[in-house]
Kinemage of the C-alpha trace (Angstrom):
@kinemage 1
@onewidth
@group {chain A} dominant
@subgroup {mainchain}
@vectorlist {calphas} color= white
{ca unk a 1} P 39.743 54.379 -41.592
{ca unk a 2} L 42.910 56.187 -40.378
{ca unk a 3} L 42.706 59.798 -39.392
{ca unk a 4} L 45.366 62.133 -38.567
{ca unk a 5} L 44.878 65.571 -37.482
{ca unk a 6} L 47.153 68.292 -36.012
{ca unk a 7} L 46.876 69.562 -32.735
{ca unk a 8} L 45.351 73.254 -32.580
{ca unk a 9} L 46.287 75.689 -29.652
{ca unk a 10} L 42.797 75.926 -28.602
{ca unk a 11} L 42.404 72.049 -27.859
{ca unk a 12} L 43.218 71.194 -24.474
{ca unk a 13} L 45.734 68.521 -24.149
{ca unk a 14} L 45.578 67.033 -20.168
{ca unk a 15} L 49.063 68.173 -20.853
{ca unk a 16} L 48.248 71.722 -20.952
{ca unk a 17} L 46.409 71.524 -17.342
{ca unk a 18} L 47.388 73.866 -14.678
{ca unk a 19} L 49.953 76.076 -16.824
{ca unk a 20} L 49.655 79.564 -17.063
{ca unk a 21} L 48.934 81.935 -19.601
{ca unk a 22} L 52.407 81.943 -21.218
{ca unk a 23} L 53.514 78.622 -20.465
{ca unk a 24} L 50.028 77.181 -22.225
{ca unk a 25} L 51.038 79.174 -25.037
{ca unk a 26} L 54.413 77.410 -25.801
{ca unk a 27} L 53.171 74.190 -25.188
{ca unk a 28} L 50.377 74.773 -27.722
{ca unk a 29} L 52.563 75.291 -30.128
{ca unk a 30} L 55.238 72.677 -29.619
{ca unk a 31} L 51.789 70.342 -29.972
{ca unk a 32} L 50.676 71.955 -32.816
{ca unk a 33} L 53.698 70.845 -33.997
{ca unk a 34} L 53.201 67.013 -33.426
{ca unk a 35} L 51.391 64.926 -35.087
{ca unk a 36} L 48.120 63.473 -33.631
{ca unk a 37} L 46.628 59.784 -34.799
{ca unk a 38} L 43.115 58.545 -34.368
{ca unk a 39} L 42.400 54.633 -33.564
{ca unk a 40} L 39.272 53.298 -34.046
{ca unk a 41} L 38.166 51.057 -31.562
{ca unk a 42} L 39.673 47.507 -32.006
{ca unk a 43} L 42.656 48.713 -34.450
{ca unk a 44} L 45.631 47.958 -34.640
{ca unk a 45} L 48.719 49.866 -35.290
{ca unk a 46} L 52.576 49.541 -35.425
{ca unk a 47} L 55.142 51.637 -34.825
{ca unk a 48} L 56.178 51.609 -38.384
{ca unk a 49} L 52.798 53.397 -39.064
{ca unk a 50} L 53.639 56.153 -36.942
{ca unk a 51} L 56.286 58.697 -37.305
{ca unk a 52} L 59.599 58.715 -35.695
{ca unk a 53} L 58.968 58.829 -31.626
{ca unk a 54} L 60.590 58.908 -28.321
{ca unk a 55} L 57.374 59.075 -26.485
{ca unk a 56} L 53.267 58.554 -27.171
{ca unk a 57} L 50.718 60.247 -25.269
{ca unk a 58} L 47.354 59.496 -24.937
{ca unk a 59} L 44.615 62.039 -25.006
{ca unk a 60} L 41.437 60.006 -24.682
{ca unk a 61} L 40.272 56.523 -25.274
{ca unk a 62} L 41.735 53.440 -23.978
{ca unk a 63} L 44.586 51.104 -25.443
{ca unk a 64} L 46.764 48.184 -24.510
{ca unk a 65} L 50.231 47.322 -25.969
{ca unk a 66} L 50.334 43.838 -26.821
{ca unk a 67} L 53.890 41.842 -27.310
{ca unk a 68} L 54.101 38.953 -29.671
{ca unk a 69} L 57.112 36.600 -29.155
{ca unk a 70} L 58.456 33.766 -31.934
{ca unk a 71} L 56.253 31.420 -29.803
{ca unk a 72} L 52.906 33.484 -31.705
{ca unk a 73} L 52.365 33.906 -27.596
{ca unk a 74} L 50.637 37.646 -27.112
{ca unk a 75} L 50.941 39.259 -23.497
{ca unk a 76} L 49.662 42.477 -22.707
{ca unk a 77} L 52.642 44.534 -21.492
{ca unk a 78} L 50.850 48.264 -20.758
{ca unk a 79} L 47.750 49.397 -20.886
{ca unk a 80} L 46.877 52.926 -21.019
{ca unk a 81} L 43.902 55.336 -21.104
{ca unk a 82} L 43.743 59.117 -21.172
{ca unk a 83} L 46.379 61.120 -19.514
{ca unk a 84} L 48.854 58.371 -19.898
{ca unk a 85} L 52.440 58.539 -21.624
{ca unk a 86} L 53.785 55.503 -23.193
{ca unk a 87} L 57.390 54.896 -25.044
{ca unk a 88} L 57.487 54.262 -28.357
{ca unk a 89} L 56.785 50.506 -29.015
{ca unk a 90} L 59.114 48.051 -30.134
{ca unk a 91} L 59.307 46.195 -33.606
{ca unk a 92} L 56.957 43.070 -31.503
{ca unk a 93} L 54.750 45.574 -30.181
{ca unk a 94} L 51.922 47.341 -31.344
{ca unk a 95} L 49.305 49.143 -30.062
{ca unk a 96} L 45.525 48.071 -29.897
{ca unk a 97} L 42.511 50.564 -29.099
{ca unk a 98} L 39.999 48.776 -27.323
{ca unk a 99} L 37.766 52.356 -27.777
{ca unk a 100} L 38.400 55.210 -30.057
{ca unk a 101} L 41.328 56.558 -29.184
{ca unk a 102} L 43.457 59.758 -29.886
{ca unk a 103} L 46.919 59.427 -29.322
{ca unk a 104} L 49.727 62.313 -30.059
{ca unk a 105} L 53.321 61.387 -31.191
{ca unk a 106} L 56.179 63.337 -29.661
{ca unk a 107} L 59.404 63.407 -31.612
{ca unk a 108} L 62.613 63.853 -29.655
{ca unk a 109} L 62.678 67.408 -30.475
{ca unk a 110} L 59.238 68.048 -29.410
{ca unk a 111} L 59.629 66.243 -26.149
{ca unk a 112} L 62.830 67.825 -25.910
{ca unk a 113} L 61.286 71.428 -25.430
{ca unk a 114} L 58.004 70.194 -23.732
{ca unk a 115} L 60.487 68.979 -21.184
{ca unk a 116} L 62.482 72.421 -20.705
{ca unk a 117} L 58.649 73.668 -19.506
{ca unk a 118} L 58.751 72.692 -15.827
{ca unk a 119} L 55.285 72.502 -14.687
{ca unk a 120} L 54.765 69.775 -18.444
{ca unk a 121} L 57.859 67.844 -17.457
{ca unk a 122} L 56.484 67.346 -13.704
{ca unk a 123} L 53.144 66.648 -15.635
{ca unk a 124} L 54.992 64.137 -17.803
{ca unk a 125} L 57.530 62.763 -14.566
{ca unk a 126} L 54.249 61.587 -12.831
{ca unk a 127} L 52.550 60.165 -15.664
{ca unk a 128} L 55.561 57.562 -16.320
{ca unk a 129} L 55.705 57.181 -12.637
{ca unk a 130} L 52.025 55.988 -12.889
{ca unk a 131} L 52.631 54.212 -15.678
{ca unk a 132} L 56.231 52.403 -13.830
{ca unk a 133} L 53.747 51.970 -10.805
{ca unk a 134} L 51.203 49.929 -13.227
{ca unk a 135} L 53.907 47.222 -14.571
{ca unk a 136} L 55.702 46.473 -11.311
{ca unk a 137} L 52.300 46.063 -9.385
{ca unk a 138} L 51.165 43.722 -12.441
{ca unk a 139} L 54.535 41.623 -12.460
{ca unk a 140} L 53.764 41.486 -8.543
{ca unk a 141} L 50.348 39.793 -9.651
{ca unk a 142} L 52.514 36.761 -11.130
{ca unk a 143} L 53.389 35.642 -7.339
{ca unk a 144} L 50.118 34.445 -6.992
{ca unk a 145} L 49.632 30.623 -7.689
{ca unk a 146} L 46.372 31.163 -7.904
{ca unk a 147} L 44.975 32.293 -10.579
{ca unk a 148} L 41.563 33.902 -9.428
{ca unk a 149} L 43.859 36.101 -7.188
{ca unk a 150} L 45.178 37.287 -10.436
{ca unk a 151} L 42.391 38.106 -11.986
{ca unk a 152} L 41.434 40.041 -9.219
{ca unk a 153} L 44.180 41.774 -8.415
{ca unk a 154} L 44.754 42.827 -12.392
{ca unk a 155} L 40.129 43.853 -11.954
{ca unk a 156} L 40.897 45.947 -8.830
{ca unk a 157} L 44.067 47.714 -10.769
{ca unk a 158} L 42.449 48.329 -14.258
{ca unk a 159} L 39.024 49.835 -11.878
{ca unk a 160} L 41.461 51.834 -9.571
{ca unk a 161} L 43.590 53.642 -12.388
{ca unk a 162} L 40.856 53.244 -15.344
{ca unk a 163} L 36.880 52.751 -13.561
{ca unk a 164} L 34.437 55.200 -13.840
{ca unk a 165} L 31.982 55.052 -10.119
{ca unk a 166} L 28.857 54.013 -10.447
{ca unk a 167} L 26.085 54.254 -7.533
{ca unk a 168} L 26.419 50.066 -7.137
{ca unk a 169} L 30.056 50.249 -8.327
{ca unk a 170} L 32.779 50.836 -10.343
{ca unk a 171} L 32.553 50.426 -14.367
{ca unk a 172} L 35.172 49.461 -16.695
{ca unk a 173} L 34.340 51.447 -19.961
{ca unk a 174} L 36.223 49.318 -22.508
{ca unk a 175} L 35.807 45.735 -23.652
{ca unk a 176} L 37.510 43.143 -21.627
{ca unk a 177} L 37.438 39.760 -22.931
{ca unk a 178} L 38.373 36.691 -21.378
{ca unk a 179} L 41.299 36.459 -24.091
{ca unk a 180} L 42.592 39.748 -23.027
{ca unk a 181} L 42.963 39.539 -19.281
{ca unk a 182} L 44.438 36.293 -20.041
{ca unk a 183} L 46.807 37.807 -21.633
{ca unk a 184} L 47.331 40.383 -19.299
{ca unk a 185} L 48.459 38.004 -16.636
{ca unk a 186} L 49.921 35.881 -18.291
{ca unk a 187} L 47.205 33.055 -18.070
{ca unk a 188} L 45.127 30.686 -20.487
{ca unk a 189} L 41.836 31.903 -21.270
{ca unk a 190} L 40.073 28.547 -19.824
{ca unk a 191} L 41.871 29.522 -16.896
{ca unk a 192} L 40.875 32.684 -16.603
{ca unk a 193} L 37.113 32.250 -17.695
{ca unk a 194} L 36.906 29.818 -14.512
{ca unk a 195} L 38.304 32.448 -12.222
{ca unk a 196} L 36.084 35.018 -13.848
{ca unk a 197} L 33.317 32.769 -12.556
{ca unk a 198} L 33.982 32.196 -9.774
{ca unk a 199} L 34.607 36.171 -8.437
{ca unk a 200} L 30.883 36.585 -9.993
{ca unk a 201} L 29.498 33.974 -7.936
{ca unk a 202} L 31.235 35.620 -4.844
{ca unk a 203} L 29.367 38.919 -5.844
{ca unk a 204} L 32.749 40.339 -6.636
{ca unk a 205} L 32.083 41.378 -10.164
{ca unk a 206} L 29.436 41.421 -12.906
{ca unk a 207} L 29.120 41.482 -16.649
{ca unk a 208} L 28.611 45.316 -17.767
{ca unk a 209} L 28.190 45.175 -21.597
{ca unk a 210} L 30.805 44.372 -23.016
{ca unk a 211} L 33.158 44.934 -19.860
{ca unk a 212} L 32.776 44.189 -15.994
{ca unk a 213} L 31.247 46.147 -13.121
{ca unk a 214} L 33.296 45.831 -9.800
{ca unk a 215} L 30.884 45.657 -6.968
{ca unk a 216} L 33.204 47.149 -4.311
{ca unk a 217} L 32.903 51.182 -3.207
{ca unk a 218} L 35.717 53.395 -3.754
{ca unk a 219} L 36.527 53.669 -0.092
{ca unk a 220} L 36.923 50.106 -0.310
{ca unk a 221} L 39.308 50.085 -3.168
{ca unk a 222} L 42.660 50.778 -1.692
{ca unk a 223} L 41.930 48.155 1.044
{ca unk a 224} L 40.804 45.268 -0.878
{ca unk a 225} L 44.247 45.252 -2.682
């Protein structure tokens, strides 16, 4: 079932963090002026369901943008999970919640006068920058003949900007299927079951549910990359 709601001054937007009094007041009601959409977890939606956009912004939740070309081949080409700004996607794009997910629509207007408050457009500047930072470490992933290097490469990425520490590791909170990290990395899924293997024999990762559980510390993050 789709849900739409509008944003209220009193909800806190990540957006919102670290202004003060007078600033959160404008940008409360430039939100309250956009339209937010609910996604259930594992729906689907097109830009042509959504309103006219320069810019999507997600509040909580986590979603991929999937790419379909005249081939009926699907890459991932962003994934993206709460505090995260995405552009609008294209007419072979859509977006796909892998958990509930709220994500706000900003019109060019709206994003026009979030942008003329300075502490929301640094707020904004960094999350693209995270977001630019994502895709050109993931296209850096396709140098790698190898596919289990992929696989863990795109693991240690998704646990470094998305995991949640756990006292034995770090948790991905979303459903990851074989499908969809093949499709992240641009890999068959018989490919990428056998790498997924092969890391949980090395006591690199486990099954978590319906997700993986990376068996590394945080300290240990930035240098196993």
């Amino acid at each position: 079932m789709k849900r739409e709601r509008r944003f209220l001054p009193h909800v806190d937007s990540w957006l919102l963090d670290g202004l003060d009094e007078d600033e959160r007041k404008l940008a409360s009601a430039i939100l309250e002026s956009c339209t937010a959409h609910l996604l259930p977890a594992g729906s689907r939606r097109r830009i042509g369901d959504l309103v006219r956009a320069d810019a999507l912004i997600v509040e909580s939740g986590f979603l991929v943008v999937r790419a379909s070309s005249r081939s009926a081949r699907r890459v991932v080409v962003a994934e993206a999970g709460a505090g995260s700004v995405l552009l609008a996607p294209n007419d072979r794009e859509h977006l796909q919640a892998l958990t509930d997910c709220w994500v706000a629509v900003l019109p060019p207007s709206q994003l026009e006068d979030l942008l003329a408050i300075s502490r929301v457009a640094t707020t904004l500047f960094r999350s693209l920058g995270t977001a630019l930072r994502l895709r050109q470490d993931a296209a850096s992933y396709f140098a790698n003949v190898h596919h289990v290097d992929r696989v863990r490469l795109k693991l240690l990425q998704l646990a470094e900007q998305f995991g949640r520490v756990s006292p034995d590791g770090i948790r991905l909170e979303f459903p990851l299927t074989h499908d969809l990290l093949a499709e992240m990395i641009a890999s068959a899924r018989e490919t990428v079951t056998r790498a997924v293997d092969e890391l949980q024999l090395s006591g690199f990762v486990v099954r978590d549910g319906h997700s993986y559980k990376l068996l590394i510390s945080p300290e240990a993050l930035d240098a196993s990359r």
